[in-house]
N, C-alpha and C positions, 0 to 999 in steps of 0.2 A: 504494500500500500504506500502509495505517496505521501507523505508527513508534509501539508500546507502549503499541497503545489495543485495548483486548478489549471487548467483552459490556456492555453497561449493568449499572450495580450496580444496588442497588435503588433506585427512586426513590418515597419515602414520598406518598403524595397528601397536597394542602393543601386543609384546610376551609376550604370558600369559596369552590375555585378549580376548573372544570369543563372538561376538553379535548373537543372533537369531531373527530372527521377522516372523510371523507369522498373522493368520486373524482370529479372533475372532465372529465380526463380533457384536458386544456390543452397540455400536449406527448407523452404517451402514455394510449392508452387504457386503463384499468383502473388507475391509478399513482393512489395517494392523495396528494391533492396540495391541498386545501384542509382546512384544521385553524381550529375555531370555540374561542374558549376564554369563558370566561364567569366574571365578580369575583361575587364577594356583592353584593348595594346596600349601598353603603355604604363600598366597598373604597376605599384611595390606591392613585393609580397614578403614577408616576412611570418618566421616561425620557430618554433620551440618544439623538441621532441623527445620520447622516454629517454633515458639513462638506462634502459636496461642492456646491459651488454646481450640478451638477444635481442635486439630490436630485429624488428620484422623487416622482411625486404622489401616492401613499401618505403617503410620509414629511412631505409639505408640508401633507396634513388631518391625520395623528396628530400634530403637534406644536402647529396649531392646536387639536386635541381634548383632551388630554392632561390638562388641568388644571381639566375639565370631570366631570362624573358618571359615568365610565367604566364601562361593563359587559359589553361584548363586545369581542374582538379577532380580526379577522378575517385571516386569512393566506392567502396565495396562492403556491404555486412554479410553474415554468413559463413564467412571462412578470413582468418588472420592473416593467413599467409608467412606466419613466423615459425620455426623451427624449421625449415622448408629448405635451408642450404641453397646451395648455387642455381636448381631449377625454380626454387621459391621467386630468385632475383632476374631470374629470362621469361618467368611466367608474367613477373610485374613489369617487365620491361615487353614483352609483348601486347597484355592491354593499355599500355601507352602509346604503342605503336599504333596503334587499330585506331584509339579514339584521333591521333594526331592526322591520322590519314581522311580518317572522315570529316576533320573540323576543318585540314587542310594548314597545320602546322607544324612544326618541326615538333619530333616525337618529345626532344628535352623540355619543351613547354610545358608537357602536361607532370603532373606532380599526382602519383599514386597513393591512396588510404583505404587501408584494410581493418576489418576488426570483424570476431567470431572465434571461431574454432583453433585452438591453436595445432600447428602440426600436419595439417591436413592439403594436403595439393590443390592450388589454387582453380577452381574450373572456368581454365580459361575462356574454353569455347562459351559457356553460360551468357557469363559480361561481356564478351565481344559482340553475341546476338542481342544483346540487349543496350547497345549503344546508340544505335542509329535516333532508337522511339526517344531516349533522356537526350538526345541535341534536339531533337524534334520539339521535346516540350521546354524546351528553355526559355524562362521567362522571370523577370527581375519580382514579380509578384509570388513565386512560388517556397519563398521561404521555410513558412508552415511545414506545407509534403515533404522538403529535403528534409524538417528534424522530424518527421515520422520516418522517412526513408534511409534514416542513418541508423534508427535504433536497434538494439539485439537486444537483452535484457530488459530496457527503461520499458516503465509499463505507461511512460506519457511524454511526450516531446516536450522538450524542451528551448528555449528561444527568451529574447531580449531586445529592444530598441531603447535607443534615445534621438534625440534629434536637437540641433543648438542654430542659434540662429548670429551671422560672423558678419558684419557691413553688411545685414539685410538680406544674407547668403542662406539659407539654410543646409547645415550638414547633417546628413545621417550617419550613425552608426548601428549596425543593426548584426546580431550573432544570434547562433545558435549549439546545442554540443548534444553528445550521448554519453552516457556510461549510467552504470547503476552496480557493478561486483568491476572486483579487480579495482580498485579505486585505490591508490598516491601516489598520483603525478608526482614523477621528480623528472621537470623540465628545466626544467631552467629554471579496462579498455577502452580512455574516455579521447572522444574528439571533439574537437573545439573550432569552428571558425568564424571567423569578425569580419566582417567586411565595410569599407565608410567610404564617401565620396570625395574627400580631403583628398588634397594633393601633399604626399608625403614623401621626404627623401627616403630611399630603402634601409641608411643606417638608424636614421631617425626612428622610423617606424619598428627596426627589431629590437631596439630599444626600449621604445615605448610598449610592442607586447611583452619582452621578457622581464619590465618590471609589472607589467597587469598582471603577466600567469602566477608572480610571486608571491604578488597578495590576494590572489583566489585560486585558482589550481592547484598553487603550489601548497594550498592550505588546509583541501581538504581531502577525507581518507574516512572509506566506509568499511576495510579489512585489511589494509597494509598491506596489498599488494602492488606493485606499480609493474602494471601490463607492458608486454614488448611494444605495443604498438600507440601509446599515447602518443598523440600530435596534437597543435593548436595550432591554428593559422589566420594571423592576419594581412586581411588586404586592403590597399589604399587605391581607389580608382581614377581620382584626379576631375573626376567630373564636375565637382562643383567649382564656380567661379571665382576662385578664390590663390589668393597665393601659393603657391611650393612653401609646406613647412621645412625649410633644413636644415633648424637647431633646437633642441628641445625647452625653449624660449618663448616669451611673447605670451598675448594674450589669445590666439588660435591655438597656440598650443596647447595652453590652460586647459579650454574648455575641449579640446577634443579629450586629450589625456583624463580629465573628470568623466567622459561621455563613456569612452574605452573602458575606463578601469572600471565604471557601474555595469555593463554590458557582462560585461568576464566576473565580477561578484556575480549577479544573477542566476548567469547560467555554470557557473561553476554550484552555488550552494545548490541551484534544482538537482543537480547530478547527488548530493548529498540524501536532498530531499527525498530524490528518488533511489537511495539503497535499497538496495536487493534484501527484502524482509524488513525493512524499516519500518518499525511504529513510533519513532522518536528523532526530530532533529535536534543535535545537540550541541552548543555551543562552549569550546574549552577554553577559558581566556586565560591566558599564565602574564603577570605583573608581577613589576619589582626585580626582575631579573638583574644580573651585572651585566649578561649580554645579552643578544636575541637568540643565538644558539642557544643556550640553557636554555631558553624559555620555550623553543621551540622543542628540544630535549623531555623536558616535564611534560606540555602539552600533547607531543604522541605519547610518552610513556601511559600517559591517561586515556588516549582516543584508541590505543592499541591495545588496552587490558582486557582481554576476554570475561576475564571476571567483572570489572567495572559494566562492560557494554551487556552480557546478561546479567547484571542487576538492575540496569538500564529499562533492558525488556520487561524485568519483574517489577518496574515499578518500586524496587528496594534500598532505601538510602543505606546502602552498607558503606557507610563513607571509610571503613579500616582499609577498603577494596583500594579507594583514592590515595591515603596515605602513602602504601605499598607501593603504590604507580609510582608517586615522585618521588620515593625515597631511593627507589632503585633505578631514576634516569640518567644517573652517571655525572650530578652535578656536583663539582669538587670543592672539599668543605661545607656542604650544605650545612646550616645552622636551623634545624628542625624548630628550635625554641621560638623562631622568629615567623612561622609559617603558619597564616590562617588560608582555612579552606572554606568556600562558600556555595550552597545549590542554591540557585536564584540568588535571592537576598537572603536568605537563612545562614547564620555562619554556624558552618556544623562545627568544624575542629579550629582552636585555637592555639597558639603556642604548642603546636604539635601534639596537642591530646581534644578530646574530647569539648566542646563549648560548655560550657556550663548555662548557658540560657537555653542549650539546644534539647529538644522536645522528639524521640521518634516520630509524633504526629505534624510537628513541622516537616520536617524531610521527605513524610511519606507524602504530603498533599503535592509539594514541589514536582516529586517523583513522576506523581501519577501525570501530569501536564504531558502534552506534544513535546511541547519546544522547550528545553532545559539547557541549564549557564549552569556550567559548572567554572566559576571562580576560584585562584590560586594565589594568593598573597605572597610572596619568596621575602619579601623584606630585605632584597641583599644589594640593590639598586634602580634604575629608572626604565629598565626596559620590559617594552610587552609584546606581544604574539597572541593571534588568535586561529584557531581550528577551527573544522567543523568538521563531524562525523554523526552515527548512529549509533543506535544498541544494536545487538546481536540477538537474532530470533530465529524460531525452529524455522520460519519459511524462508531465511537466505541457508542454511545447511539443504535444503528439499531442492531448493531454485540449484545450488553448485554441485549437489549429490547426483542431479537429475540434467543437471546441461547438455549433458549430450547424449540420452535415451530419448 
């Protein structure tokens, strides 16, 4: 179940920026499940991809491609394409082939994304028949379909708009992502793309996404895994009338970077929201740190506790679960004495033990809530970091038990 995620709002289309989706038909038949998206000539594109030393052979030609003439982006669900060795990377470089031939561009333009199955040989013949109908339906209104045509898992699309108005200019920026299991991006199975009609230099712009994926991507985690195949991608189409940004300066800059970085919170926490067995969004805030590491160090040591996240489930303030998290995140000299810990506004533990105003009945009402803040006092200086994750439930063990029956 989705934890406070409803309906896509509107998502404005971007001049210059064209989705297709089409039916493949790769793990069910009639599922739309390849989506074609197309820049202007002329677009930046920039992008952020897993850390996972198997990245997928998608991931290992778009990151070769990326900084190249980009103009199509071709997506795949159904099958990852990772573990897949040297035919993995001719299979991915043959549906490049095929869409560049039919769009009528050079094959290195188009930039491959896979996500599914991990292991399993890509069918090629599938998405090469299924390319012609996603150029056919290209169209800058089609945002919506492409995040239903992205998903595997997500039991609801996901997407974000904002829109800013620059010397009477108006710019879009408008994204969309998937994922819902396999979730901690460490970029810089969840995909991410942004697209805005700002004219943006291409260093500027991977600049600009790889500080956005830091404070949302990079922030959130439904079971600590970070999939071969995470990617985000943003693109800059240039259509609006408005200057070449090409210093991360000024007051266009401002405001796009504020429109970006809200676009990428959004659909980063829906990915949250949408955990695979989620009945709890939960937010970890870790303050007072000496540094951000530590803080970030506590915060998953708490978002990763299997114990914490099924008590999560149960509704149970077993806050000894909390303790345990951050006592064992590896922060050097931690002074326990100085550590309050907080669900909502309830301060359960104080000075390293027990609150003495604290109530089971307080903790448990917190518990029972959707949306829960779990607060972390370190008292050891100024810095803060925040998560976001879920609890752990019998129906994400059913969803990963059952993935591939």
């Amino acid at each position: 179940m989705a934890v406070g995620l409803g309906p896509l709002s509107t998502l404005h289309p971007v001049p210059g920026f064209e989705l297709g989706i089409a039916s493949a038909g790769i793990k069910r038949p009639g599922r739309k499940d390849v989506v074609v998206m197309c820049c202007a000539e002329g677009s930046s594109v920039a992008g952020v991809f897993t850390l996972n030393a198997f990245c997928a052979a998608p991931v290992i030609l778009a990151k070769k491609r990326v900084l190249g003439s980009v103009r199509y982006l071709l997506t795949n669900t159904g099958n990852a394409n990772a573990g897949t060795g040297e035919p993995g990377l001719l299979n991915a470089q043959r549906t490049c082939s095929a869409l560049a031939k039919l769009a009528g561009v050079d094959e290195s333009a188009v930039l491959p994304f896979s996500t599914g199955v991990i292991g399993e040989p890509l069918p090629v013949e599938k998405i090469e028949g299924a390319l012609q109908a996603a150029l056919d339906n290209l169209s800058e209104a089609n945002w919506a379909d492409a995040a239903t045509g992205i998903m595997t898992t997500d039991t609801l699309p996901k997407g974000a708009s904002r829109q800013f108005v620059h010397d009477g200019v108006t710019v879009t920026v408008t994204g969309i992502s998937k994922g819902a299991g396999m979730i901690k991006p460490n970029m810089a199975t969840m995909l991410g793309y942004i697209a805005t009609d700002a004219k943006v230099a291409q260093a500027v712009l991977q600049d600009l996404l790889r500080d956005a994926a830091n404070k949302s991507f990079n922030r959130i985690t439904i079971d600590g895994d970070t999939s071969t195949n995470d990617c985000c991608m943003l693109i800059a189409t240039g259509q609006a009338a408005l200057p070449e940004i090409t210093q991360a300066s000024g007051d266009l800059f401002a405001k796009l970077k504020e429109a970006v970085f809200s676009v990428c919170m959004d659909v980063a926490q829906a990915i949250v929201r949408d955990g695979e067995g989620a009945t709890k969004f939960v937010t970890v805030q870790v303050n007072g740190g000496a540094t951000h590491q530590e803080c970030l160090d506590v915060g998953y040591a708490v978002a990763h506790s299997p114990l914490i996240k099924t008590a999560l489930f149960a509704s149970d303030p077993n806050w000894g679960r909390i303790l345990a998290a951050v006592g064992r995140a590896g922060v050097a000299q931690l002074d326990v004495s100085l550590i309050d810990v907080f669900l909502g506004e309830v301060c359960i533990a104080s000075r390293g033990c027990r609150a003495a105003s604290y109530t089971e009945e307080q903790g448990s009402a917190v518990m029972a809530e959707e949306e829960i803040t779990i607060r972390i006092e370190l008292g050891r200086g100024s810095c803060s970091e925040t998560i976001w994750t879920t609890d752990l439930s019998h129906e994400y063990v059913k969803i990963n038990a059952e993935y591939r029956t």
